[in-house]
Rosetta silent file (secondary structure, phi, psi, omega in degrees, C-alpha in Angstrom):
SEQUENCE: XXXXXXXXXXXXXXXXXXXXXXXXXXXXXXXXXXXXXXXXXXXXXXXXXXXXXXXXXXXXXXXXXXXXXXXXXXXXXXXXXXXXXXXXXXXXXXXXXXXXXXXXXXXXXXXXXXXXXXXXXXXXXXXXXXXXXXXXXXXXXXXXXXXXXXXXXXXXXXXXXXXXXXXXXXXXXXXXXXXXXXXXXXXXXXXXXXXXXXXXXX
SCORE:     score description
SCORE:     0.000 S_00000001
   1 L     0.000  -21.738  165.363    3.403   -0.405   -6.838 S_00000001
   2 L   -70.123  172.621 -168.623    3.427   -1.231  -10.246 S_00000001
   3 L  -119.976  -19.728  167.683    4.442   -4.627  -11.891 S_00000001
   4 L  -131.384  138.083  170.845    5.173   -3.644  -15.009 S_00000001
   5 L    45.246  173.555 -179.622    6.932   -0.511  -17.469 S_00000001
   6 L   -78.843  129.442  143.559    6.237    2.808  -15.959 S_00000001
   7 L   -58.378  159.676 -176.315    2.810    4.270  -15.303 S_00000001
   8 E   -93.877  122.491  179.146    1.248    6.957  -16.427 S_00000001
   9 E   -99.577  135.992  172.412    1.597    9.239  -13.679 S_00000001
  10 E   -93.495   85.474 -150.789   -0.789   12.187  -12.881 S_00000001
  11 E   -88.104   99.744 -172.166    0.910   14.635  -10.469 S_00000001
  12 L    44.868  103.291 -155.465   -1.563   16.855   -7.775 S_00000001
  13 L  -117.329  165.100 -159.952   -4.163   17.446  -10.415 S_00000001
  14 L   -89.768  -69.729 -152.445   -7.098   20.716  -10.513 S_00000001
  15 L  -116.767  166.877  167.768   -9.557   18.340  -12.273 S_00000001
  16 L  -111.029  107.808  170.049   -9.938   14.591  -12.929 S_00000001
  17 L  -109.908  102.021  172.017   -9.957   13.700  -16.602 S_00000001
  18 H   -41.694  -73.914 -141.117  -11.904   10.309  -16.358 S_00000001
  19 H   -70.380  -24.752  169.733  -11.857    9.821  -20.457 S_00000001
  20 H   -80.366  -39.667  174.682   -7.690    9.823  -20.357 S_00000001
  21 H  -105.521   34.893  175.352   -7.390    7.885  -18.093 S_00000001
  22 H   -96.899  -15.956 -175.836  -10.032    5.328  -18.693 S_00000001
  23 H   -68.387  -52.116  178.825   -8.049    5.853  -22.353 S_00000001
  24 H   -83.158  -60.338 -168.475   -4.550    4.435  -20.704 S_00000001
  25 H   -46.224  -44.780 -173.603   -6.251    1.971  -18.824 S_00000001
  26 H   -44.622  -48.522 -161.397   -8.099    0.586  -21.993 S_00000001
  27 H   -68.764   -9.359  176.523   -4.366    0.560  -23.835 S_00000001
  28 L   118.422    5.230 -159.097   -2.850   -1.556  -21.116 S_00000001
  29 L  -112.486  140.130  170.235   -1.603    0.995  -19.186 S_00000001
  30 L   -98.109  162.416 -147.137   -1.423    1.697  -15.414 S_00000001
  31 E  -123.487  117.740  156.596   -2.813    5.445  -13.955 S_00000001
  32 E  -105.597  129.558  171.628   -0.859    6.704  -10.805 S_00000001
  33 E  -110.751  134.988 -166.970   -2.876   10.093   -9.476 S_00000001
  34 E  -149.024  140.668  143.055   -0.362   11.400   -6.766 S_00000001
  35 E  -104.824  141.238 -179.172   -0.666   14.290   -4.217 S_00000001
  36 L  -126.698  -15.032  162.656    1.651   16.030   -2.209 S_00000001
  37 L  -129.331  152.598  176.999   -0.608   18.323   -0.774 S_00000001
  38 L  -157.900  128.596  171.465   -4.231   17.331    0.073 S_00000001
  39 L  -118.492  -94.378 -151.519   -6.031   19.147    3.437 S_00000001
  40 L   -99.612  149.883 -160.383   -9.909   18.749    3.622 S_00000001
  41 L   -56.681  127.770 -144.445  -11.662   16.201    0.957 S_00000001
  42 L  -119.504  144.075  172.424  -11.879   18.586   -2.384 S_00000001
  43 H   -67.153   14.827 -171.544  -14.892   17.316   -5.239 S_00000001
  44 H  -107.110   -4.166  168.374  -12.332   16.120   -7.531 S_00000001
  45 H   -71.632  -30.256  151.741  -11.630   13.224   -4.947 S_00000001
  46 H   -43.903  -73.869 -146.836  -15.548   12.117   -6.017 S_00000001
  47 H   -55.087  -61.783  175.950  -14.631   12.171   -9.464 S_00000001
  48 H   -38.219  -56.112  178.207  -11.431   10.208   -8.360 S_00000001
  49 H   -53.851  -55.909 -158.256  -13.473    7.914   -6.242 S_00000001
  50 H   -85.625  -16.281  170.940  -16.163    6.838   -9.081 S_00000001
  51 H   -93.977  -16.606  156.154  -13.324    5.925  -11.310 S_00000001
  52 H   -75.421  -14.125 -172.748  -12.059    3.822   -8.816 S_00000001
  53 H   -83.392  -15.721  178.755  -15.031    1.718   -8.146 S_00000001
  54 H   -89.158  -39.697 -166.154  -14.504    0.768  -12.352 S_00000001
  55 L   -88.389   39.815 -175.512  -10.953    0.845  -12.584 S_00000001
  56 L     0.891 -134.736  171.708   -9.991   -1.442   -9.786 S_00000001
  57 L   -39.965  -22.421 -170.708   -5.914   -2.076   -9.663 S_00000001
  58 L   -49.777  -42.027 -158.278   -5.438   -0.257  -12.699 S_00000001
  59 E  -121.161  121.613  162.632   -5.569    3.488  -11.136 S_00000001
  60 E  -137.349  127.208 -158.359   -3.708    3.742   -7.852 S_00000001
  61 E   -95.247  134.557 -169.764   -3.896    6.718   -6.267 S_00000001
  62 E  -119.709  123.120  167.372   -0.768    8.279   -3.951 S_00000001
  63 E  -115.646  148.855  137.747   -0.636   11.127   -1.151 S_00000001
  64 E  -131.095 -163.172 -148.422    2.543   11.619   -0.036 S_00000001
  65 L   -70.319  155.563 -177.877    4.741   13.688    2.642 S_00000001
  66 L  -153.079   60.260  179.627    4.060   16.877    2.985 S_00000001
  67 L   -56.641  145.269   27.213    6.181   18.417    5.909 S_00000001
  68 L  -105.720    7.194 -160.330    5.873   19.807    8.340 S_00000001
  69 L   -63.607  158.942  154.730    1.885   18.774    8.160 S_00000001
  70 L   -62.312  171.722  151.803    0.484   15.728   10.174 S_00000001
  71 L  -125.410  127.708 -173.073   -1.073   13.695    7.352 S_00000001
  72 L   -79.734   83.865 -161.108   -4.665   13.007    8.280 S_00000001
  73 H   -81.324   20.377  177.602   -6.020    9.791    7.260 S_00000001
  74 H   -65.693  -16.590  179.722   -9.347   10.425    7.834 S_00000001
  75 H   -69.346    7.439  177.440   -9.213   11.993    4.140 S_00000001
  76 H  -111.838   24.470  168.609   -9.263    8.881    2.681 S_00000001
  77 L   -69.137  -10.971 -154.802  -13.099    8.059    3.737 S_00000001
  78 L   -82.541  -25.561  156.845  -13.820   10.260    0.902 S_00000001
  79 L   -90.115   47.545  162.533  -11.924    7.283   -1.606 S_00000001
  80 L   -45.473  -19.741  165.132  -14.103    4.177   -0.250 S_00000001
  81 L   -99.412   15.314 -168.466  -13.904    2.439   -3.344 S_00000001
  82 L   -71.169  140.311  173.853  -10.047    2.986   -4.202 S_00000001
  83 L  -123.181    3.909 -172.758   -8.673   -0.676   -4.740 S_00000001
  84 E  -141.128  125.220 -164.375   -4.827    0.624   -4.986 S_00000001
  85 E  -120.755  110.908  166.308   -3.591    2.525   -2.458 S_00000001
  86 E  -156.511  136.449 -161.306   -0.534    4.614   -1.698 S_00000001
  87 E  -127.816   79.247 -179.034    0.618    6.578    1.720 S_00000001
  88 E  -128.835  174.262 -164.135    4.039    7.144    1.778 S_00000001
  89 E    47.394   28.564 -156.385    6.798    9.006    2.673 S_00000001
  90 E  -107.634  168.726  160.759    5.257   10.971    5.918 S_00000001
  91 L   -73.865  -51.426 -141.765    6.699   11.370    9.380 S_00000001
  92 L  -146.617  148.499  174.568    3.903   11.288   11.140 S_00000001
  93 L  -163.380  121.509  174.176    0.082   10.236   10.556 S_00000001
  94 L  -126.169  175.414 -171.826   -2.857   10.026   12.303 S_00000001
  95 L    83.220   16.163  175.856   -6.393    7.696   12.397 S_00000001
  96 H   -14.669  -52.917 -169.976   -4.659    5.271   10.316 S_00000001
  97 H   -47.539    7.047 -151.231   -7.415    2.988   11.483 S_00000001
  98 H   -98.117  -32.860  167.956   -9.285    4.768    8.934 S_00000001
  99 H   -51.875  -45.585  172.828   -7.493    2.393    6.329 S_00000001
 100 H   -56.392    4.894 -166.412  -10.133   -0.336    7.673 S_00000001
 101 H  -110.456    8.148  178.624  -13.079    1.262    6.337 S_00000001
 102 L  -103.898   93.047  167.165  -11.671    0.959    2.613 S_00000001
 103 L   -31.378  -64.370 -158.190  -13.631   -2.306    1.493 S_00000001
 104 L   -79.571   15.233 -149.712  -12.361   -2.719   -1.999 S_00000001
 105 L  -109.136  135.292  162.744   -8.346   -1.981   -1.264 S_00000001
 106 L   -99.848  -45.345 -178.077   -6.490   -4.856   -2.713 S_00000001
 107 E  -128.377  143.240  176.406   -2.969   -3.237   -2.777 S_00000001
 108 E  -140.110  156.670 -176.834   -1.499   -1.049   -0.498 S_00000001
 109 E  -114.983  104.064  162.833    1.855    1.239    0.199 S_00000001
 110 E  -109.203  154.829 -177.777    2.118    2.462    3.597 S_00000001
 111 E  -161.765   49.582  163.134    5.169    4.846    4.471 S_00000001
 112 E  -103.166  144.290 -175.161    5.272    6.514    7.753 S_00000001
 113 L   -70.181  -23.531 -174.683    8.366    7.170    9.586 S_00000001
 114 L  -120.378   59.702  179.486    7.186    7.456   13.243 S_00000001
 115 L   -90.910  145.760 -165.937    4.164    5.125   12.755 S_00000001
 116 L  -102.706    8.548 -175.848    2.769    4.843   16.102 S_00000001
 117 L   -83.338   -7.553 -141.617    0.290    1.958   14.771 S_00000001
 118 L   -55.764    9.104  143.185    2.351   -1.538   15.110 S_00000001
 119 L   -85.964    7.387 -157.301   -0.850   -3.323   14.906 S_00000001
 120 L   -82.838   36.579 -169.479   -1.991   -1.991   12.013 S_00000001
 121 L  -117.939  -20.834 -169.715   -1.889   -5.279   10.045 S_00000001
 122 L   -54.384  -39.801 -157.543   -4.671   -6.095   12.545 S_00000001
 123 L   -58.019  119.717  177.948   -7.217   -4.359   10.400 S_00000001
 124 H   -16.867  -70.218 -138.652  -10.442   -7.226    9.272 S_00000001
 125 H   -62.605  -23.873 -172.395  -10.207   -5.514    5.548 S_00000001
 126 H   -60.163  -35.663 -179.247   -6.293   -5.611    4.990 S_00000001
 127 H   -63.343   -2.795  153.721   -6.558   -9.726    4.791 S_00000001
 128 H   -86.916   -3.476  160.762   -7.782   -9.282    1.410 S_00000001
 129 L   -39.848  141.697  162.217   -4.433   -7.765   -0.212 S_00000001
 130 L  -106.110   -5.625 -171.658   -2.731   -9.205   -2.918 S_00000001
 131 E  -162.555  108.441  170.908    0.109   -6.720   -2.830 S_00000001
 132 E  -124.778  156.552 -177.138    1.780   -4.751    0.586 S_00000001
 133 E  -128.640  130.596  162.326    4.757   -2.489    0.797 S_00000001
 134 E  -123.410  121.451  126.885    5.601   -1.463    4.523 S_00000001
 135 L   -24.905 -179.145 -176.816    7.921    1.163    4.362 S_00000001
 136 L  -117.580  123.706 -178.491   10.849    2.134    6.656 S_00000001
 137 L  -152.315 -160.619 -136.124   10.275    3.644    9.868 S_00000001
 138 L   -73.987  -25.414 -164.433   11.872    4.494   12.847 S_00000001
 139 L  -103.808  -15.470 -174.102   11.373    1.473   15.093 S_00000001
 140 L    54.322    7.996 -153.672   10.675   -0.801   12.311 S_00000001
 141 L  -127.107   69.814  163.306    8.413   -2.715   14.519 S_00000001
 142 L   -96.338  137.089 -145.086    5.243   -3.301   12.917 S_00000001
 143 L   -94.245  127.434 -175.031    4.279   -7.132   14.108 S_00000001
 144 L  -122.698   43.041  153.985    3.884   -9.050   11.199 S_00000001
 145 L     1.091  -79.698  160.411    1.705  -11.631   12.929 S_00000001
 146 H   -44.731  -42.108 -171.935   -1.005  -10.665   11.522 S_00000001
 147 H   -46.097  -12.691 -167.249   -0.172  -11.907    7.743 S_00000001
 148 H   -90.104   -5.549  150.729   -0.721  -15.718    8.398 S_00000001
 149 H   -78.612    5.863 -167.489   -4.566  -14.386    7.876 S_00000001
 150 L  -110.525   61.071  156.987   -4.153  -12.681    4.518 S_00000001
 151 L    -2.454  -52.742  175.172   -4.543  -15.538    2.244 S_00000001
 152 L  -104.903   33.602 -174.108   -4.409  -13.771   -1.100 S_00000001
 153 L  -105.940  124.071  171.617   -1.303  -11.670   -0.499 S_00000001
 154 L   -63.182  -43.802 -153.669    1.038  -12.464   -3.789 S_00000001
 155 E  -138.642  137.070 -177.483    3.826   -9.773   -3.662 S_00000001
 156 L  -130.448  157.481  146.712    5.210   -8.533   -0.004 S_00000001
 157 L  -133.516  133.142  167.282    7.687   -5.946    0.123 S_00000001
 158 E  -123.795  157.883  173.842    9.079   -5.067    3.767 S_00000001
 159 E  -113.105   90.902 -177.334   11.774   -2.300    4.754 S_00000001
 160 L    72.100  -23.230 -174.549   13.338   -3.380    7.647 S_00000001
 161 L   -67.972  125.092  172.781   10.107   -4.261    9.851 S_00000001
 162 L  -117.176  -10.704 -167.968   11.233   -8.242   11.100 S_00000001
 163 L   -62.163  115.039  169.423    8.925   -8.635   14.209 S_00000001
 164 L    55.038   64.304  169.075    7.403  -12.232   13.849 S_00000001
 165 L  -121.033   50.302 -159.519    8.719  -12.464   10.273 S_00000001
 166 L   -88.574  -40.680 -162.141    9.130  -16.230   10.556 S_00000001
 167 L   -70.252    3.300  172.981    4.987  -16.063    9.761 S_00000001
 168 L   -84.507  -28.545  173.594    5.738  -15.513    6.225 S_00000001
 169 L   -75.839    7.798 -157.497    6.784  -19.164    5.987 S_00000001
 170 L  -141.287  -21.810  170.349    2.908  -19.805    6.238 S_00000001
 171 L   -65.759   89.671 -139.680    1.496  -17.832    3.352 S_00000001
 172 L   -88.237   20.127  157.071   -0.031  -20.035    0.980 S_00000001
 173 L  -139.039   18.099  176.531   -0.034  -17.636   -2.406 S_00000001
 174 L   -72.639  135.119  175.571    3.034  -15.383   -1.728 S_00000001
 175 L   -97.361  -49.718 -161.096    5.079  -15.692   -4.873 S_00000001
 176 E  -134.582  109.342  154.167    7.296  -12.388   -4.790 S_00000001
 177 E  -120.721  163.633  173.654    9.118  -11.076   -1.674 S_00000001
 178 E  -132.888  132.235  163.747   11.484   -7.977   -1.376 S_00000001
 179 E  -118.740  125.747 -157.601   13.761   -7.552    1.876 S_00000001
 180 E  -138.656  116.029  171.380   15.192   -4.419    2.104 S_00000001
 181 L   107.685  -32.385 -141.018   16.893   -3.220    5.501 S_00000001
 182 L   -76.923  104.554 -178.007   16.658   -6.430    7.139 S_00000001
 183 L   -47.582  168.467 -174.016   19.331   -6.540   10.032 S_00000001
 184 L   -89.402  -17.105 -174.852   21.780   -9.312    9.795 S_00000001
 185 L   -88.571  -27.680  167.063   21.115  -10.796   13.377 S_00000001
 186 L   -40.046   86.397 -153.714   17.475  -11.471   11.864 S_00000001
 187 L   -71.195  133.105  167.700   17.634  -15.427   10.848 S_00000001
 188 L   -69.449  -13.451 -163.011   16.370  -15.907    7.360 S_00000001
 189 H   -17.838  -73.595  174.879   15.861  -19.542    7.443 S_00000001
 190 H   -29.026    7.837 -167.233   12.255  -19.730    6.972 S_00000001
 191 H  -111.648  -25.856  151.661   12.462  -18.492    3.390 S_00000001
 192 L   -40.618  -27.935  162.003   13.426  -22.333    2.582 S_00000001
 193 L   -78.658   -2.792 -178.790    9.978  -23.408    3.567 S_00000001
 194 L  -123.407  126.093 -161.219    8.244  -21.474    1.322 S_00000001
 195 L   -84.012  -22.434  178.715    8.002  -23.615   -1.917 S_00000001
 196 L  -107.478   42.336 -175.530    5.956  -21.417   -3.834 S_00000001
 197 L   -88.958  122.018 -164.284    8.095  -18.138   -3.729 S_00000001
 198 L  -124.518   16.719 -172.318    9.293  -18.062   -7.281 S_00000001
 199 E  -155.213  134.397  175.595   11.062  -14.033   -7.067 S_00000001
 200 E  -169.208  123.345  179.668   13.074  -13.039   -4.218 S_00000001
 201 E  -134.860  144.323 -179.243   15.312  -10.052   -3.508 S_00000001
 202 L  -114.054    0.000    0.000   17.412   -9.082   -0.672 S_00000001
């Protein structure tokens, strides 16, 4: 999810030490905090949470898969102020809708393989991204309809999902897309219409 050099990443951690990484943010640096196992919301996800409502984009915090578990996303009311977001690599996940109650999320990574959501672009709060990743999953067919409301999204990346992705031709501040996956019977045209896409990889 980053845009630039490598973050500094912090990998499933006992405690949250706020002063380092308010230390790397200061220096210029982006903070990834990553889990691979997480079950019921633990107090160091507070600590995590109050550095999120100051660090906006800077610190973006990652669970990922953890087979054979469901991954529950009800665990992320406990990060309401998280503005960078990342859920990747699962099979399976449920209450996704649970993503709509995080006000402040600017960028987000989703990454389940059997997501059973394909409306989940639907959600009010998502039309304030500046930066989604949809992952690759089995059916590929999350509708990507929704997007001609999300106004400030800059940077797209999709993995194979194509389902209305004509509606892309309509974004007025995407800049940066990545197509990854994208069958070949899928017509591309529409990427000629969009004059201010200045990075594009296929």
């Amino acid at each position: 999810m980053m845009e630039t050099g490598q973050p500094l990443r912090i990998q499933n951690p006992e405690r949250i030490d706020a002063g380092a990484i308010r230390a790397a943010i200061a220096g210029g640096q982006q903070v990834l905090v990553q889990f691979s196992t997480l079950g019921e919301p633990e107090p160091l996800l507070a600590d995590l949470d109050a550095l999120a409502a100051t660090c906006g984009t800077a610190l973006t915090i990652r669970i990922y898969g953890y087979e054979p578990r469901i991954f529950d996303a009800r665990i992320l009311r406990a990060l309401p102020h998280v503005a960078s977001l990342s859920i990747d690599c699962h099979r399976n996940a449920l209450y996704l809708e649970t993503l709509g109650e995080l006000r402040h999320l600017k960028r987000l990574s989703l990454g389940v393989y059997e997501l059973a959501q394909t409306d989940i672009l639907q959600l009010d709060n998502l039309r304030g991204l500046d930066y989604l990743h949809l992952g690759e999953s089995a059916r590929n067919n999350i509708d990507l309809a929704p997007l001609r409301q999300y106004a400030q999204l800059a940077s797209l990346v999709l993995e194979g999902h194509h389902q209305h992705i004509d509606t892309l031709a309509g974004l007025p501040a995407l800049h940066d897309l990545s197509l990854y996956r994208i069958k070949n019977k899928v017509p591309l045209d529409f990427i000629s219409e969009m004059a201010r896409l200045d990075r594009l990889l296929l």
